[in-house]
N, C-alpha and C positions, 0 to 999 in steps of 0.2 A: 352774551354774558361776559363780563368781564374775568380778567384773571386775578384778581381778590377775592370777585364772590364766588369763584370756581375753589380758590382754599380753603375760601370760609364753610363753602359748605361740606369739604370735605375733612375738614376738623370737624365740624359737627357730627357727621356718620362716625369719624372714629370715636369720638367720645361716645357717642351711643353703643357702639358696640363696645366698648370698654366699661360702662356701666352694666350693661349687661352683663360679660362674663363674670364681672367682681359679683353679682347678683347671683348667678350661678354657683361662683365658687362658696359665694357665704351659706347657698342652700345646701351643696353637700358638706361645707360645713359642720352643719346643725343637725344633718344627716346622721353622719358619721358619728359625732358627738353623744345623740342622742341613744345609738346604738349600741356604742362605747359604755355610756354612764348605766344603759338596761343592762348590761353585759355583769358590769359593774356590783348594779343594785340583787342581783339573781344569785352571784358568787360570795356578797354579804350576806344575804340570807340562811345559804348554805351553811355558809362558818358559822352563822349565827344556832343553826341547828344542831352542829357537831359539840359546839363549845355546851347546850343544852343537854343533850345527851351525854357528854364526857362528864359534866358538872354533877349531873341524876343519876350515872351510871347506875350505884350499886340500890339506889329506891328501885328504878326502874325492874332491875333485876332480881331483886328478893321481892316482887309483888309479882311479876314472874313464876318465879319459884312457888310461891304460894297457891298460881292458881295452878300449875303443872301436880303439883300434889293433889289438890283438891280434883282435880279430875283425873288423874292418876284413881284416886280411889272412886268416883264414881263410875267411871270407865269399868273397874271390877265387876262392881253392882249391878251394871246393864246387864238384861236380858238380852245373849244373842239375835240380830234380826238377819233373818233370809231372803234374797229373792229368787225371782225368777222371769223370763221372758219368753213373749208369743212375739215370733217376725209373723206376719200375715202380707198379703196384698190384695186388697179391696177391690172387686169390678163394680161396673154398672153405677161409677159417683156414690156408692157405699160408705164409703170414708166418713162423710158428714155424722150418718146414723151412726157408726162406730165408738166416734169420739162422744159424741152424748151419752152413748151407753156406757163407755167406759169411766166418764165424769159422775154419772149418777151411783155408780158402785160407789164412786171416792167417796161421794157427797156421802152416804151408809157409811162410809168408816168413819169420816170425818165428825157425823153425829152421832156415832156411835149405836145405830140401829143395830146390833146385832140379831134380832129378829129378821128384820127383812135382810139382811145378809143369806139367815139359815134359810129364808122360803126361794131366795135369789138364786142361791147354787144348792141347793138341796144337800145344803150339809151340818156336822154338830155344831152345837152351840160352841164348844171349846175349841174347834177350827174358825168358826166365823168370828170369835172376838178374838183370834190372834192374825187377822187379814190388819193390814197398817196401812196400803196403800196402793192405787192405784197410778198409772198414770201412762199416758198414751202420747206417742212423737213420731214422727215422718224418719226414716233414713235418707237423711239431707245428701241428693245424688246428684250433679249438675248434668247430668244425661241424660235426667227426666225431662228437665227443660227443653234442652237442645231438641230432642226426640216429641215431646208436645209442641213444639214450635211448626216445627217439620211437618206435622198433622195437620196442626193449624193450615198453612199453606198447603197444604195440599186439597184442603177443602174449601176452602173460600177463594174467592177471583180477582186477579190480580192489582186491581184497582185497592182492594182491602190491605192486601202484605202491604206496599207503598204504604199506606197510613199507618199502620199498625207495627213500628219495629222490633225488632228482637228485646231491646231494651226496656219499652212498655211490655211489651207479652212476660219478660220475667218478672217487672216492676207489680205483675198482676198474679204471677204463680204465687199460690199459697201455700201452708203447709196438707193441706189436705188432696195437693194436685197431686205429689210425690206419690209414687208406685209401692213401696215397702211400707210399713210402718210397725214401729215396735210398742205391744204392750207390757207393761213390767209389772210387777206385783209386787210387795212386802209383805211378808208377816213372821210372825213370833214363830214358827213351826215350819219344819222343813219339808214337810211331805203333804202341803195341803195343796199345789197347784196343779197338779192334773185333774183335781175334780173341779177347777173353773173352765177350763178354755171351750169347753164344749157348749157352757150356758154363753160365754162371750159370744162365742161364732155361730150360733144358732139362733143368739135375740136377732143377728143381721140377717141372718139365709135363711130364716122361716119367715120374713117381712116378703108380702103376698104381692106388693109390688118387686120388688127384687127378683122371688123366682118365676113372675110373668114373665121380664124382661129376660131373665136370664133362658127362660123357657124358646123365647122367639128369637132370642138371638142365634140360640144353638141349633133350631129348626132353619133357622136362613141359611149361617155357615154347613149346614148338612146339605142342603137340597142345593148351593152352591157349589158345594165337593163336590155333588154327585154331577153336576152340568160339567163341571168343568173334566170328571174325568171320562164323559162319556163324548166329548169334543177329543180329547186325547186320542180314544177308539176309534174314530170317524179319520183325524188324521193321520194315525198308522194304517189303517184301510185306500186311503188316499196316494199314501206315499208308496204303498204297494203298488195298487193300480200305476203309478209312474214309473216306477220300475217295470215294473210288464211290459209294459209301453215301448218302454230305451229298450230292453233286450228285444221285443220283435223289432225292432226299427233296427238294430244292430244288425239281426240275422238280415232284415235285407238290402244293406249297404254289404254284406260281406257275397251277394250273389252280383251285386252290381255296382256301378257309379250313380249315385244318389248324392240332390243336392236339398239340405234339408233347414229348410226357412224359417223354420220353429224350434229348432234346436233351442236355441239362445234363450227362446221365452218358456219352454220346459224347467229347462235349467232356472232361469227365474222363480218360477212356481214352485220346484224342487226346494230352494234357497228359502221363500216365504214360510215353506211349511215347516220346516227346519225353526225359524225364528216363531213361529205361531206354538211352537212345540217346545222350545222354551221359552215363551212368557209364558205358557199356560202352565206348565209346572213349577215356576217361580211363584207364581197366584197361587197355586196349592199348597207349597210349602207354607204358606203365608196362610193360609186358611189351617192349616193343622196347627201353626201356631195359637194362632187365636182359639181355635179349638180346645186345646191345651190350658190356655189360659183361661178362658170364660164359661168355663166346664163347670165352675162354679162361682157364686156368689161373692162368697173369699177363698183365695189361694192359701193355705198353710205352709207356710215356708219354712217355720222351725217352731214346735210345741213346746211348752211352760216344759221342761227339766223335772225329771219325777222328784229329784231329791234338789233344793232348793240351794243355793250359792251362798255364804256367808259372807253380808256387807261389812266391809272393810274400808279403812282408806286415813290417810292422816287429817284429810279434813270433816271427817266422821269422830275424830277420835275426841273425848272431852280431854282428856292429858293435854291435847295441844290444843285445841278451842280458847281453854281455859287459863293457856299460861296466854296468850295473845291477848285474849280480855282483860287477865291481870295487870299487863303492861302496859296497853292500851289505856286501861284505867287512871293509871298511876300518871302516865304523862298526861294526860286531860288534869287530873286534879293538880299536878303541879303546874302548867300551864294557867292554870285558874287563879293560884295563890299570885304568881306572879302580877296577872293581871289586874287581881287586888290591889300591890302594893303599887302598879303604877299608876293605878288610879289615885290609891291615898297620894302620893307624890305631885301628881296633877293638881292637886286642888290647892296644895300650898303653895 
């Protein structure tokens, strides 16, 4: 190749890459530009909303006013409501049942049954129509997960965990996996809720499946404690016998020289028993727990409050509800007028 067409071509690759980077620079550019002008169009808006607000100020504010008063005074008017709360924790997959029972009370307030209210909790007519509400929720604990997961794996083989990660296993806990949950109650009267929690937790632990389950399980955890602590007795029997053992063997190394070939593996077996002596009592602990836990149906962790709580709160209150709807209001309809008259404007 000659030396022109070795320049030529080497002006050509510059110009190519000199087209390029101008290609480049024009895209960030347009980049930049475009983010600039969004930047732009966001902080127009903004002012455009200030300038709407400063302009409505005082509409805005007296419509405000208006409904802070008006619920000011209805706020008087209400009849105080009360609650109160049952924490429970549910064994044997219970939870399901609970929540449906507890929906079907709401669904009674909700229709307004006060009949079947009064045959539901066997109480007056004048406590069953001041019951307002039902409603039932998990205590959201991120250590129930952690702790079912750990379960999980512990029971299926390892080929499963691999498939199965942490992230699906949560993506699949529901609210009824959760260990706590809270029921809460409303009504007009402050001393109606100790005569519910007993019909609550008795529609679930007199269910004939529940207390079989519950019945065998607490029969295996028994006849389980009982194996595991009459192994206990067999190994302190055991470790005696090797004591006995080392001390005759001591008394006769101290009448003579004795060379003793089984020492080591004594001591081994000594060491075994030792470690067999606790895991067997870390297994018990662990079965008293359970014990403890699955003694019943539902756990009761804290009862309905004899004397009911009085619901409070600012976004209970109609005073402030009702100046926010006020105002709320007031900007939607001025908002609307406007977009009347740019419409009339549009057309001319």
């Amino acid at each position: 190749m000659s030396t022109n067409q070795k320049n030529k071509s080497n002006e050509e690759e510059e110009v190519d890459l000199g087209s390029l980077f101008v290609i480049i620079g024009r895209g960030f550019s347009k980049l930049f530009s475009f983010i600039a002008g969004l930047f732009k169009e966001i902080f127009n808006f903004l002012i455009t909303i200030l300038i709407f607000l400063k302009e409505n100020l005082i509409k805005i504010s007296i419509a405000g006013f208006i409904g802070l008063i008006l619920g000011f005074f209805l706020e008087t008017k209400r009849p105080l409501i009360y609650g109160s709360d049952l924490l429970v924790e549910p064994n044997f997959k219970s939870a399901r049942q609970l929540y449906n029972n507890v929906n079907y009370y709401n669904d009674l307030v909700k229709q307004k049954d006060t009949t079947g209210l009064e045959e539901t909790f066997k109480i007056d007519t004048d406590a069953a129509s001041s019951l307002k509400k039902f409603e039932i929720e998990p205590i959201v604990n991120n250590n129930d997960i952690i702790n079912s997961y750990n379960d999980f794996i512990l029971e299926v083989d390892t080929a499963t965990v691999k498939s199965y990660a942490f992230k699906d296993f949560k993506l699949s806990f529901t609210d009824l996996d959760y260990k706590i949950h809270k029921i809460s109650v409303t009504a007009g009267k402050n001393d109606v809720f100790t005569k519910l929690d007993d019909v609550i937790l008795s529609s679930v632990m007199n269910n004939k499946y529940f207390e079989r389950l519950k019945k065998l399980t607490n029969e295996n955890l028994n006849r389980t404690d009982s194996m595991y602590r009459q192994n206990l007795s067999q190994i302190d029997s055991l470790r005696k016998v090797y004591m006995q053992v080392m001390i005759e063997e001591a008394k006769k190394q101290t009448s003579g020289t004795n060379i003793d070939l089984g020492g080591e593996k004594k001591t081994t077996k000594e060491l075994e028993l030792f470690e067999t002596n606790r895991r067997i009592n870390s297994d018990l602990k662990n079965i008293v727990i359970d014990k403890s836990e699955k003694y019943e149906v539902i756990n009761v962790i804290s009862n309905f409050q004899p004397v009911g709580y009085e619901i409070k709160g600012i976004t209970k209150n109609y005073a402030f509800l009702l100046a926010i709807f006020g105002a709320f209001s007031m900007i939607l309809v001025l908002l609307l007028i406007q977009l009347n008259k740019y419409l009339g404007n549009y057309k001319k």
